[in-house]
C-alpha positions in Angstrom: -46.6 -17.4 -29.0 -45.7 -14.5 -26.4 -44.0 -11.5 -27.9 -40.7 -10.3 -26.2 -38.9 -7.5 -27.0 -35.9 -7.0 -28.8 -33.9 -5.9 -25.7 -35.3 -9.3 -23.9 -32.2 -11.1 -25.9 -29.8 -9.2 -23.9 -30.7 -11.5 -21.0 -29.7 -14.6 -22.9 -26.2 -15.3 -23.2 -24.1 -15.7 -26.7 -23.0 -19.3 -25.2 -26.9 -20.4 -25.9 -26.3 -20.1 -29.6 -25.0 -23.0 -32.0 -21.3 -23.5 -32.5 -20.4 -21.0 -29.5 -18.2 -23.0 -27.2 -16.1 -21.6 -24.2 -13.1 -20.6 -26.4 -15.4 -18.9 -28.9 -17.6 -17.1 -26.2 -14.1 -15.3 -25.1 -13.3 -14.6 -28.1 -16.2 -13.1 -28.7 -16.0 -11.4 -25.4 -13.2 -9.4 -26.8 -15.4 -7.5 -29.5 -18.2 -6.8 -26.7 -20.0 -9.2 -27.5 -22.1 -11.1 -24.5 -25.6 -11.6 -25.3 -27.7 -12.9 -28.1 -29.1 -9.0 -28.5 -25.5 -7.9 -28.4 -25.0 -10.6 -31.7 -27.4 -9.6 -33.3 -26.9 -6.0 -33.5 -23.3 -6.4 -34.4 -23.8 -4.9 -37.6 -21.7 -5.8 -40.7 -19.0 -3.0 -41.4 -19.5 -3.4 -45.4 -20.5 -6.4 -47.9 -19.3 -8.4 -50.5 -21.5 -8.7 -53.4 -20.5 -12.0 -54.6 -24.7 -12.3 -56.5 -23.5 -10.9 -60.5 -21.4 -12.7 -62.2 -19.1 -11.1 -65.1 -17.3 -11.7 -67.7 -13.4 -11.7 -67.4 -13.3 -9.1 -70.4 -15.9 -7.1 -68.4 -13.3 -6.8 -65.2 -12.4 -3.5 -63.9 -9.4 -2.2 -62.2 -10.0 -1.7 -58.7 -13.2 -3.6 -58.1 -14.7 -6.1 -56.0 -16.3 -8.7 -57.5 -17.2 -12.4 -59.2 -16.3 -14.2 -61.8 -16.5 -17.8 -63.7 -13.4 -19.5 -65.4 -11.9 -22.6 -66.1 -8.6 -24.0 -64.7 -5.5 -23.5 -68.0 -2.7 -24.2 -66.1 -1.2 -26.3 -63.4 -0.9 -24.1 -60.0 2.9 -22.6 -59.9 4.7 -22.2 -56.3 7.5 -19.5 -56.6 9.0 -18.7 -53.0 10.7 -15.3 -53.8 12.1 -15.1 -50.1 11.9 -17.2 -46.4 8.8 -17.8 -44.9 6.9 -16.5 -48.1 5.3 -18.6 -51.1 3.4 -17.8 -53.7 0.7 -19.6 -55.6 -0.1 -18.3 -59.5 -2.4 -20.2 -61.6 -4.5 -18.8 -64.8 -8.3 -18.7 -65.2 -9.7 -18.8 -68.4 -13.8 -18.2 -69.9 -15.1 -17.6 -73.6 -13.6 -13.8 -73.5 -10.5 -13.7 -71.9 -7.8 -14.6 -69.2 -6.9 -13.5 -65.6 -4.5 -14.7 -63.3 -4.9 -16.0 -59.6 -2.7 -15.7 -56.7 -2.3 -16.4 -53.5 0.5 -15.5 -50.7 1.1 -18.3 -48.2 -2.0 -20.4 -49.0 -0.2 -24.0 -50.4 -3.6 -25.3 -50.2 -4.7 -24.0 -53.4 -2.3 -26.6 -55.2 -4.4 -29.6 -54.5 -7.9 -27.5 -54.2 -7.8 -26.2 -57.6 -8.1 -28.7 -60.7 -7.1 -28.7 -64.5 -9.6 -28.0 -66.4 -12.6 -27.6 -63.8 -14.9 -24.9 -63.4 -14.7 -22.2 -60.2 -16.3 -19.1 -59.2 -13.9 -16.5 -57.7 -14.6 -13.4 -56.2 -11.7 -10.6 -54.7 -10.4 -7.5 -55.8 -9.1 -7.2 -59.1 -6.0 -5.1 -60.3 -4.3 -4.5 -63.5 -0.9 -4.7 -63.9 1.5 -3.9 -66.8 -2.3 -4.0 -68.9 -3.0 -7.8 -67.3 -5.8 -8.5 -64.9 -4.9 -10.6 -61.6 -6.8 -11.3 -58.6 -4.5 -11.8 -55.4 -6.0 -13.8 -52.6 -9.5 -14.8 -54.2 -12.1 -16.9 -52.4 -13.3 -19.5 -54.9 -15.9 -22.5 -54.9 -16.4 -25.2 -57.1 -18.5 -24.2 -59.9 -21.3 -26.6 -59.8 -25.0 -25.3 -59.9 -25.4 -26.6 -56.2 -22.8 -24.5 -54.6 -23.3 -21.7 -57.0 -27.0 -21.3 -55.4 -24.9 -20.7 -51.7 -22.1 -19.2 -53.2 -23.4 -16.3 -55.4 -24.5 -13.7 -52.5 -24.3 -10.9 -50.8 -22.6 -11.7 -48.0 -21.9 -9.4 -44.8 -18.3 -8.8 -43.8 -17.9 -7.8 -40.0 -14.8 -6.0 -37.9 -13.1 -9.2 -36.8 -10.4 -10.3 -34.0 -8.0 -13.0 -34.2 -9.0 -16.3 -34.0 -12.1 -15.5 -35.0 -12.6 -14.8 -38.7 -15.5 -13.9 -41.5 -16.6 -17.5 -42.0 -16.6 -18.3 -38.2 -18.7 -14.8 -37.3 -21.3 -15.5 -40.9 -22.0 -18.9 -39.2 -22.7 -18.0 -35.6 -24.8 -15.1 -36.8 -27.0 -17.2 -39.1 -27.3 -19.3 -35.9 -28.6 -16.4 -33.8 -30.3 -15.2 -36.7 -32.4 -18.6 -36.9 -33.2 -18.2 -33.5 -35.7 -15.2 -34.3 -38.1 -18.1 -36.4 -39.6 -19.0 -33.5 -39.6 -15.8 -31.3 -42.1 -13.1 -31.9 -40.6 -9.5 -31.7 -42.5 -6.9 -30.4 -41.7 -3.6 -32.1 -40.6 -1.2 -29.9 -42.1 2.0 -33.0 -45.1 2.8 -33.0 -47.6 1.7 -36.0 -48.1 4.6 -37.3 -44.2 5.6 -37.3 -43.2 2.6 -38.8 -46.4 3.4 -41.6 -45.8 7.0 -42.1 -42.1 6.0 -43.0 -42.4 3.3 -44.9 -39.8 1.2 -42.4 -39.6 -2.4 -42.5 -40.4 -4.9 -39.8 -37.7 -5.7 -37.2 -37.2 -9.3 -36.9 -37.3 -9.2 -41.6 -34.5 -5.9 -41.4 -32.3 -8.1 -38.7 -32.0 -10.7 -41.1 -32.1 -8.7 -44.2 -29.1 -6.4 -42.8 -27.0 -9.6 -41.6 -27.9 -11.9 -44.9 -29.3 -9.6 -47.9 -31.7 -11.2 -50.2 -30.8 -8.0 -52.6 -29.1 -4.7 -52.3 -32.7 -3.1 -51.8 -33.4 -5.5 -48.8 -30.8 -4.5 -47.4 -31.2 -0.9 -48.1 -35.0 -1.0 -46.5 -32.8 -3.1 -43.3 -30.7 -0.6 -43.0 -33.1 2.7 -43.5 -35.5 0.8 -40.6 -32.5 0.0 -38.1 -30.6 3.7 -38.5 -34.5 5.8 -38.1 -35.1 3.4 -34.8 -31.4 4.2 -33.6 -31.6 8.2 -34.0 -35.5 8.0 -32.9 -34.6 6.3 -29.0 -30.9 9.3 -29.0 -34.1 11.7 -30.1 -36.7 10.7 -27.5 -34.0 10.2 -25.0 -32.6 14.3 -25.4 -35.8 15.6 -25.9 -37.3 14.1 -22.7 -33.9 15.8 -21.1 -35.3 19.1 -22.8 -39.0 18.6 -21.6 -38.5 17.5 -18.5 -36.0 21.1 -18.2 -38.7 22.9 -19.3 -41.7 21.4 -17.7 -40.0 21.2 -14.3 -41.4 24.8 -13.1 -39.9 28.2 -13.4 -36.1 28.8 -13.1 -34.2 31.7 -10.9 -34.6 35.2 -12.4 -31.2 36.2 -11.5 -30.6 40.3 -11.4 -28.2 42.9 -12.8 -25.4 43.1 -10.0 -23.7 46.7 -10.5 -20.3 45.2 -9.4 -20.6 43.0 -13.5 -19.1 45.5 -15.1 -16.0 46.2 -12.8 -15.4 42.6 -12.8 -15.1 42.2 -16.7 -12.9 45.4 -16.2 -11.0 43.9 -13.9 -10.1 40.7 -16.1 -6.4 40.9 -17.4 -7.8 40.8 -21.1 -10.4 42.2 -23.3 -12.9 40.0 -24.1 -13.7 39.3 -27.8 -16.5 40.0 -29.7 -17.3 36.9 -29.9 -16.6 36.2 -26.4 -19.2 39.0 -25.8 -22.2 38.1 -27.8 -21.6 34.3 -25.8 -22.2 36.4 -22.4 -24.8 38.5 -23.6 -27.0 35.4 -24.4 -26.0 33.3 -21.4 -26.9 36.5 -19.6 -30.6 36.6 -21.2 -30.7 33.1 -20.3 -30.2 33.6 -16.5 -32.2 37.0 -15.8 -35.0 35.5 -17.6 -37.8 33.2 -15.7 -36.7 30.0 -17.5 -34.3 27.4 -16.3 -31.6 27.9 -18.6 -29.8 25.0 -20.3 -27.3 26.5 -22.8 -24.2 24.8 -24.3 -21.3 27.2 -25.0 -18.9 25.4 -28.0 -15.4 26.6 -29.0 -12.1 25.8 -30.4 -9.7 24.6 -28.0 -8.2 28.5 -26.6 -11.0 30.1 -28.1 -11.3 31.5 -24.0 -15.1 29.2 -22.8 -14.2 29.4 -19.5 -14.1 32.6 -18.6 -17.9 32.8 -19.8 -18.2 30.3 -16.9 -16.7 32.5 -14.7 -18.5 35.5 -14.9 -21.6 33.3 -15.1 -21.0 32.2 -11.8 -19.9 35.6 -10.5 -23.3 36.9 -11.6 -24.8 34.2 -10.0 -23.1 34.7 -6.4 -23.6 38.4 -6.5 -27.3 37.7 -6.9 -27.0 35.2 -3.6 -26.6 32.1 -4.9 -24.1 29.3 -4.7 -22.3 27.7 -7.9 -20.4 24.9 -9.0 -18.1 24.2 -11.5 -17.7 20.2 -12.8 -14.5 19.2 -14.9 -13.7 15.7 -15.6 -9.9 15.7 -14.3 -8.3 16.8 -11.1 -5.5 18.2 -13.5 -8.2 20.3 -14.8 -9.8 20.8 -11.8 -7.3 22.5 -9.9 -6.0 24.5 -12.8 -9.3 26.2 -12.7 -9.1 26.2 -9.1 -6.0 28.6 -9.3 -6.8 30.9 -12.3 -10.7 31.2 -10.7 -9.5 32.2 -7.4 -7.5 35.4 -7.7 -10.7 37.2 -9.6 -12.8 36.2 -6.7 -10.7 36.9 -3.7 -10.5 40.3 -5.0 -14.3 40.3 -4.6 -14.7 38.1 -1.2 -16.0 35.3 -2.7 -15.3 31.8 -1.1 -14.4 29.7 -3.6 -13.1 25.8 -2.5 -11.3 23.0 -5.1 -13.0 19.5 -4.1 -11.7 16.2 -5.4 -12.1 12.2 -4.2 -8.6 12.4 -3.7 -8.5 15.2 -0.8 -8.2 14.1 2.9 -11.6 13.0 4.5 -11.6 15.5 7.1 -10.7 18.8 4.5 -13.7 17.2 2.2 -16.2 17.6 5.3 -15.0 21.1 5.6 -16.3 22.0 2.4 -19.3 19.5 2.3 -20.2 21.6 5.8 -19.5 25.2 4.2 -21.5 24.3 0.9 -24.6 23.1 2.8 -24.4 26.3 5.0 -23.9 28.6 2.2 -20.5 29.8 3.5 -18.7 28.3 0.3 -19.9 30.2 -2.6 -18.9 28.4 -5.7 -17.1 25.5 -5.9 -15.0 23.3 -8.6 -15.2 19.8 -8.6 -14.5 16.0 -10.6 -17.2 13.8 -10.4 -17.2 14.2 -6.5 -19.5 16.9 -6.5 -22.2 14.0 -7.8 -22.1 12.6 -4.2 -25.0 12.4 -2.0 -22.7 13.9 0.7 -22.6 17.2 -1.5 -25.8 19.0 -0.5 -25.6 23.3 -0.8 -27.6 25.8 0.4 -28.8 28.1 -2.4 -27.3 26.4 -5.7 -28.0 28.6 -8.5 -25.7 27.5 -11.3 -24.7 24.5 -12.5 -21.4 24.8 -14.9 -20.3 21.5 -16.5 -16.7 21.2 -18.6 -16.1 19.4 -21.3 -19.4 18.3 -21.2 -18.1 15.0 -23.8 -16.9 13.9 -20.6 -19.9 13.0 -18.8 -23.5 11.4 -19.4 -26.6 13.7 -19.7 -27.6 11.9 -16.6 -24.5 13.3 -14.5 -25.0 16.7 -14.8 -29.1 15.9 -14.4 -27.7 14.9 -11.0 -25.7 17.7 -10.3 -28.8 19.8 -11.4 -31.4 18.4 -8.8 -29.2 19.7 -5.7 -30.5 23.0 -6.2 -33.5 24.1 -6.9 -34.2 24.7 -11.1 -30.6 26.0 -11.1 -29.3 27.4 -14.1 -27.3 24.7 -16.1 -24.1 26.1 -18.4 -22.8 23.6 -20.6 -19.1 23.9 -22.1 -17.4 21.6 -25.2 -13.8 21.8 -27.1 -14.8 19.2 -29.4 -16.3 21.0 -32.4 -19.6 19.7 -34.3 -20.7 21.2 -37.3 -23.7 23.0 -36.2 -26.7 21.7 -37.9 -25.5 18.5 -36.0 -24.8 19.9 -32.7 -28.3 21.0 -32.4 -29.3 17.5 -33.1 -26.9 15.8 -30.8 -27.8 18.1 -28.1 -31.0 18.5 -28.2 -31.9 19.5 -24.9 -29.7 22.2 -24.9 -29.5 25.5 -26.4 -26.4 26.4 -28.3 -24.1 29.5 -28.5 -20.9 29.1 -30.0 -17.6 31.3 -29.5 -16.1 30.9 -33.4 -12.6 33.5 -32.8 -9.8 33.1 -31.1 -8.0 35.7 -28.6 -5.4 37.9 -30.8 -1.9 37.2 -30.9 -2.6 33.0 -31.0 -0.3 31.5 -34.0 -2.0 28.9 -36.1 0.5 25.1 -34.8 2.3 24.3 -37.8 1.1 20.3 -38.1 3.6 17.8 -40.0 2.5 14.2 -40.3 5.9 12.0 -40.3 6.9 8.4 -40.6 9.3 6.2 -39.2 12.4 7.3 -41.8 12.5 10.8 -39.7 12.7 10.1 -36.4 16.2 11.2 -36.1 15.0 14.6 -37.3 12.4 15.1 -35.1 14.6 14.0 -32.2 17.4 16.8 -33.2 14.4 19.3 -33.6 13.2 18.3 -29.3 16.4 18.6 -28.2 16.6 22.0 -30.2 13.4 23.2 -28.8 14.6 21.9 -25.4 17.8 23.8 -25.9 15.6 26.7 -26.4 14.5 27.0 -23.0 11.4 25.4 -24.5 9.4 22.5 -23.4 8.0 18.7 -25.1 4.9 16.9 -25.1 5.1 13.3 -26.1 1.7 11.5 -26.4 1.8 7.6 -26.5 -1.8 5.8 -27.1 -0.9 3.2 -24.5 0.0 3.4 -20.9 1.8 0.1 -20.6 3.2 -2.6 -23.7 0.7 -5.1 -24.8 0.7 -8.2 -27.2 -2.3 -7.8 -28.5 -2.0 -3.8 -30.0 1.2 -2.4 -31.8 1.8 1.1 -30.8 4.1 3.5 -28.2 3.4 2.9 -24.8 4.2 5.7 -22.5 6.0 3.7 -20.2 8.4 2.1 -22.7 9.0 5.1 -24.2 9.9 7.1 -21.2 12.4 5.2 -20.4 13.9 4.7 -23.3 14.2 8.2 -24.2 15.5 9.1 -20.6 18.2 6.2 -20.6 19.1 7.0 -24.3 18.0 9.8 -26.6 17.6 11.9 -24.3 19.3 10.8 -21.0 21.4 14.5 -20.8 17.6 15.9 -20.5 15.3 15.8 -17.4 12.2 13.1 -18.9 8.9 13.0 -16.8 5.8 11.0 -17.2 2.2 10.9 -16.9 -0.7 8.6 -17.2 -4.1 7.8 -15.6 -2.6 4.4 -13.6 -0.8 7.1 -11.5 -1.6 8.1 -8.2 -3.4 11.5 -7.8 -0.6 12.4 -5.7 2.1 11.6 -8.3 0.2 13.3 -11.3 -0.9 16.7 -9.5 3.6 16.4 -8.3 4.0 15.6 -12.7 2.0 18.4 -13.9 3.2 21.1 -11.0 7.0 19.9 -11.8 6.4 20.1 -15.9 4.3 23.6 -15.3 7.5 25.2 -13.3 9.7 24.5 -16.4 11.4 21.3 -14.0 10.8 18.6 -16.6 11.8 19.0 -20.5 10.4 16.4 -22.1 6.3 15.3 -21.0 5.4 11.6 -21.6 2.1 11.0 -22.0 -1.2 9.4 -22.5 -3.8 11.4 -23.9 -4.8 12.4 -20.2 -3.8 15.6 -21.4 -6.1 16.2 -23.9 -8.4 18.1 -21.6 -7.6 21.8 -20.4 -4.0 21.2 -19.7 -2.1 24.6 -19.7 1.6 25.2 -19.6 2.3 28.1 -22.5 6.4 27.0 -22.7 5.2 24.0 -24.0 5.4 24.1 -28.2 6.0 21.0 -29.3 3.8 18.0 -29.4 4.8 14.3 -30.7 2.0 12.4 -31.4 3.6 8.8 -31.4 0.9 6.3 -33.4 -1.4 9.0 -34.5 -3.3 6.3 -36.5 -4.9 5.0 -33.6 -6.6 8.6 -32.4 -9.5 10.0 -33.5 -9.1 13.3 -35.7 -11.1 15.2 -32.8 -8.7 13.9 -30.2 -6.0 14.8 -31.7 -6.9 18.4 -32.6 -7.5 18.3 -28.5 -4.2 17.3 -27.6 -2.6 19.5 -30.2 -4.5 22.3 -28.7 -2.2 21.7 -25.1 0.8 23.4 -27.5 0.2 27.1 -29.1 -0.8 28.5 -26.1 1.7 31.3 -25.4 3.2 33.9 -28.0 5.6 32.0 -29.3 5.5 29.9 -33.2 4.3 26.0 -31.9 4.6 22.3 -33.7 2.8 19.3 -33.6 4.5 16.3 -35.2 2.2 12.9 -35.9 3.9 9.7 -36.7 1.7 7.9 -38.7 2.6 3.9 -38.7 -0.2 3.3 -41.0 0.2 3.0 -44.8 -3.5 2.9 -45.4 -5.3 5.6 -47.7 -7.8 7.0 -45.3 -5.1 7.5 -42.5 -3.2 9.1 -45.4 -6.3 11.4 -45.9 -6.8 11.7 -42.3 -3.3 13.4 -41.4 -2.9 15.8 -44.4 -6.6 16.8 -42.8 -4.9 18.1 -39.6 -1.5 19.1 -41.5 -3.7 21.1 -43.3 -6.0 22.4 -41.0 -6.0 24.5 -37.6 -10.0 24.4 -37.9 -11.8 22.2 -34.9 -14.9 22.8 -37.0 -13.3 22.1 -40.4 -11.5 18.6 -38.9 -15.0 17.7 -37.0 -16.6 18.0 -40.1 -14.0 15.8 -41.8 -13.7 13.3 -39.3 -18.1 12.7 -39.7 -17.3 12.2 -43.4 -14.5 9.4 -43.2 -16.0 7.7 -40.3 -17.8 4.7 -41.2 -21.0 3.6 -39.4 -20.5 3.8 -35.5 -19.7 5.8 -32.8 -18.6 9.5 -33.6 -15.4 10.6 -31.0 -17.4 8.0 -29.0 -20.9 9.0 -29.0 -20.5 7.4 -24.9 -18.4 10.4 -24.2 -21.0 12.1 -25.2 -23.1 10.9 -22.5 -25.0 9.3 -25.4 -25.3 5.2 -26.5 -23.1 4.0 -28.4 -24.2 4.2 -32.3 -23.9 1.0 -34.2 -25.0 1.6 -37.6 -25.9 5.1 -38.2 -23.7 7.4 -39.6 -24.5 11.2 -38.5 -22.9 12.6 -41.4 -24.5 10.4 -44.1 -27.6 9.7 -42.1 -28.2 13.6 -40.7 -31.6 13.4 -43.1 -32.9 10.5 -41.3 -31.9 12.0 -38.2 -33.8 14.9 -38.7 -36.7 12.5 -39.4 -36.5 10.7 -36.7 -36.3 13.9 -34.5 -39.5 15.2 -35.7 -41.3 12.0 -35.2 -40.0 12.2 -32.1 -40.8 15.7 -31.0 -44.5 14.7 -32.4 -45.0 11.7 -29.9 -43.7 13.3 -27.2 -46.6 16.1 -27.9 -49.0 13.5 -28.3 -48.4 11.5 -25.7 -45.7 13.6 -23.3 -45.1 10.7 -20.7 -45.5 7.8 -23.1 -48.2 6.4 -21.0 -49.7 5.1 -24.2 -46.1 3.8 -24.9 -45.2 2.0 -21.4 -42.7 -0.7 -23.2 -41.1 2.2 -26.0 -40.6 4.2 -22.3 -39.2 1.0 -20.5 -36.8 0.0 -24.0 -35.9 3.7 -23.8 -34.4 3.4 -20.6 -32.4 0.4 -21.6 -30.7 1.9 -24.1 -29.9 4.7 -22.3 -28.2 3.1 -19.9 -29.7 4.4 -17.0 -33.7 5.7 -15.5 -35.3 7.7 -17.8 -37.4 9.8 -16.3 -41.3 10.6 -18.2 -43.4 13.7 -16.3 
């Protein structure tokens, strides 16, 4: 039998497996779900432990579980309202009595007998001191289906038209597939020994179909260590590579530094300060650096940036600043150039969007060093770009792009210098996980005279309020984001689109009031026309997406409507509440929260409560479940599907000490070809070895 490797399946499409017809291989389609790899490591979100039995006395409030009774009464229908009916019967065993119910399942009447035996498992609750169990699953109690009913069984994120039972028996299918197949294991032997990790094909099927809770445990311990030992090897290759790649520029002292801080319009704070000093160290010394500077959003990152690349011109080099907007973009653009006209330097904005002939204008005075620094979206990536004497590499909100992308930018020059800058806070220990091939400064105090944005988390019952209190701010001479987490209306998802909402608010609430809109289906053109009309104080009232969220700065802006707050992540919304709060005066951030659900609960009093990035990152790792944290893909990272940074981080400093160890041993894994070939698949992209 020939081994393949676990990656191999992602060449063999889902439609291959048992019971996956056209209809079901859409549907599937719709949770990412294409290949028989891509099945298999769709990981169960949580399980039911339908294996122990209890007795009825021995229920609790609250819990999940199963238990065995006999059928006392005939099933009752009571239809309280329209379109609703509900199906009560009581249970019965040798110690007490619970009853079952069911909303709008009629079928139970002829599926449950007088005076048979079931096995029911659901939640239970206790109300006015009586146990009940709404909505049980149930089996006949015969020894038979007891052996297939009492399990632990996995319970995955769904979509409509495809539910649990459907997804348990497509992925037992795929599962079964493995019997004949032998996986190669992509660790090494004596990682997987030194560990104590499981086999891979025996922790697939142990984390999909558990023969205990220990099995899947040991499934679950093997599966996470492999996931954060390939993000490990992948960042500390970046590192390595950085390092290994020869020496970097030794850049100077230019005597015209200290004028220039002088010169800026504010005093840099202390915190500012020790930043600069250590990017400073970093560039006059004879390594290449690679330094990530992290702050709260307005804690002031950029203007590091720009004295970085002041330092770098003065010492006769070119630089180049990457953002991942053309909002962005040009805002830096403008606020960059005044500090360097003053001091000759040539600094150019370039975007896909600008006229072929003025993009060959600066793709000439790069290459012939007349353009001295330049900012730049994901155009400066183009082979076209080529510059003379690139010194520094600066890359924005670095979340935005792949660790590849600014690897790119990097190789036009020659070891440049590579400055790194995130708004989205990570608690540190984390950070210096996550990016591991960087080193990390972090600016942790705000410039004086901010006010902390007082947060209020509303529903659905104050609208009317929060409308008086926009057209108050309006009134005000003040001005109004409102955030929508859809562009356009769509069937499938309930929440604000921005398009709706625009023009209801402009043809109603607020037709008296001049209503504008943005969102990333617009035409360069029409957003750069947007932002300049909203920034001169032209438009009111902002509809938007959460294009936004990055670096957008208008300081008469000082309210923010988050409409569906439920739907963002708590990072994102700390990033578009950071767009508000940016001039002297007091700013708000409302969140209307459809969601009735506990943890969204939890989730808004965090940001009502809480001006912190840090604090809220922090927060956000500990009520996330398994998965991607603020989309681990923004991070330029994969996508992680069952490890948990905040619960996992002691496996993931594990796994990134076995990986630092291999990469000693064996620094281009050329004892390792197919771990080095799997690596690059799941990265996405070449990895390069030395």
């Amino acid at each position: 039998m020939k081994p393949i490797a676990f990656d191999e399946l992602k060449n063999k499409s889902i439609k291959f497996i048992k019971g996956v017809g056209e209809s079901r291989r859409s549907l599937f389609e719709k949770l990412d779900i294409n290949s028989v790899f891509d099945l298999l490591t769709y990981y169960p979100r949580e399980y039911e432990d339908r294996s122990k039995i209890k007795n009825i006395a021995d229920l609790e409030n609250g819990e999940n579980c199963s238990f065995e009774g006999t059928i006392v009464s005939n099933v009752n229908e009571a239809r309280p309202r329209r379109g609703m009916v509900i199906s009560r019967v009581t249970v019965q065993d040798s110690t007490g009595r619970i009853t079952a119910l069911w909303f709008n399942q009629q079928y139970v009447r002829k599926a449950l007998l007088l005076g048979e035996n079931y096995i029911f498992f659901g939640r239970i609750e206790r109300k006015l001191n009586k146990l009940q169990i709404v909505n049980p699953v149930f089996e006949a109690g015969s020894s038979e289906v007891m052996k297939k009913s009492l399990k632990i069984l996995p319970v995955y994120s769904a979509t409509r038209n495809l539910g649990q039972n459907v997804i348990r028996t497509i992925m037992q299918e795929a599962v079964r597939t493995l019997d004949n197949v032998q996986l190669e294991d992509m660790l090494p032997e004596d990682i997987r020994s030194r560990h104590k990790l499981a086999g891979l094909k025996e922790s697939i099927r142990q984390i999909h179909f558990p023969g205990s809770a220990e099995k899947m445990q040991e499934a679950r311990y093997r599966l996470v260590f492999e996931e954060l030992f390939m993000l490990q090897l992948g960042l500390l290759n970046y590192k390595s590579l950085a390092v290994h790649k020869g020496r970097g520029i030794q850049f100077g002292k230019p005597r015209e530094m200290e004028a220039f801080i002088t010169f800026l319009p504010f005093k840099l704070t202390t915190a500012q300060q020790r930043v600069l000093e250590e990017v400073e160290q970093d560039m006059e010394s004879e390594n290449v650096m690679n330094r990530l500077v992290q702050g709260d959003v307005g804690s002031g990152k950029t203007i590091i940036a720009v004295i970085a690349l002041f330092k770098a011109v003065k010492c006769g080099y070119q630089g180049a600043l990457m953002v991942p907007t053309e909002i962005l973009a040009e805002q830096h653009f403008k606020s960059i150039k005044p500090l360097f006209q003053e001091y000759g330097i040539a600094l150019e904005l370039l975007s896909s969007s600008l006229p072929k002939k003025q993009k060959q204008g600066i793709f000439d005075g790069l290459r012939e060093g007349r353009i001295k620094v330049v900012v730049g979206t994901h155009a400066l990536l183009e082979n076209t770009v080529e510059f003379q004497k690139l010194g520094l590499v600066v890359t924005d909100e670095q979340h935005r792009f792949g660790v590849r992308q600014r690897t790119i930018l990097a190789e036009k020059g020659q070891n440049p210098d590579v400055l790194v800058m995130t708004a989205t806070p990570i608690p540190r220990t984390l950070a210096l996980i996550l990016y591991g091939d960087l080193d990390i400064s972090v600016i942790d105090q705000l410039p004086p005279g901010r006010k902390p944005i007082k947060t209020y988390s509303v529903n659905e019952a104050m609208r009317e309020r929060i409308n008086n209190f926009i057209r108050e701010k309006v009134m005000e001479g003040r001005q109004v984001y409102i955030v929508c987490p859809l562009v356009e209306e769509s069937e499938e998802i309930e929440a604000k689109s921005a398009v709706v909402t625009a023009e209801d608010i402009s043809n109603n609430v607020f037709r008296d009031l001049k209503v504008g809109i943005i969102h990333g289906k617009m035409k360069s053109a029409e957003k750069d026309a947007v932002m300049k009309s909203f920034a001169a104080g032209e438009i009111s009232i902002l509809v938007s997406t959460t294009i936004i969220e990055v670096g957008v700065n208008v300081p008469n802006a000082t309210l923010m409507v988050v409409e569906n707050a439920e739907r963002f992540g708590l990072a994102q919304l700390h990033q578009l509440r950071g767009r508000v709060g940016r001039g002297g005066e007091q700013s708000y951030c409302v969140l209307f929260n459809q969601s009735k659900s506990q943890v969204s609960r939890e989730r808004m009093k965090i940001m009502s409560q809480s001006n912190d990035g840090f604090v809220i990152s922090e927060k956000d790792l500990e009520i996330r479940g398994p998965g991607d944290f603020f989309g681990t893909k923004q991070h330029g990272l994969p996508e992680l599907k069952i490890a948990n940074l905040y619960r996992d981080i002691e496996v993931l400093k594990l796994a990134q000490n076995s990986a630092r160890e291999l990469l000693e041993t064996d620094p281009g894994l050329r004892g390792n070809l197919r771990l080095k070939q799997y690596l690059s698949g799941y990265f996405g992209e070449k990895v390069t070895l030395s």
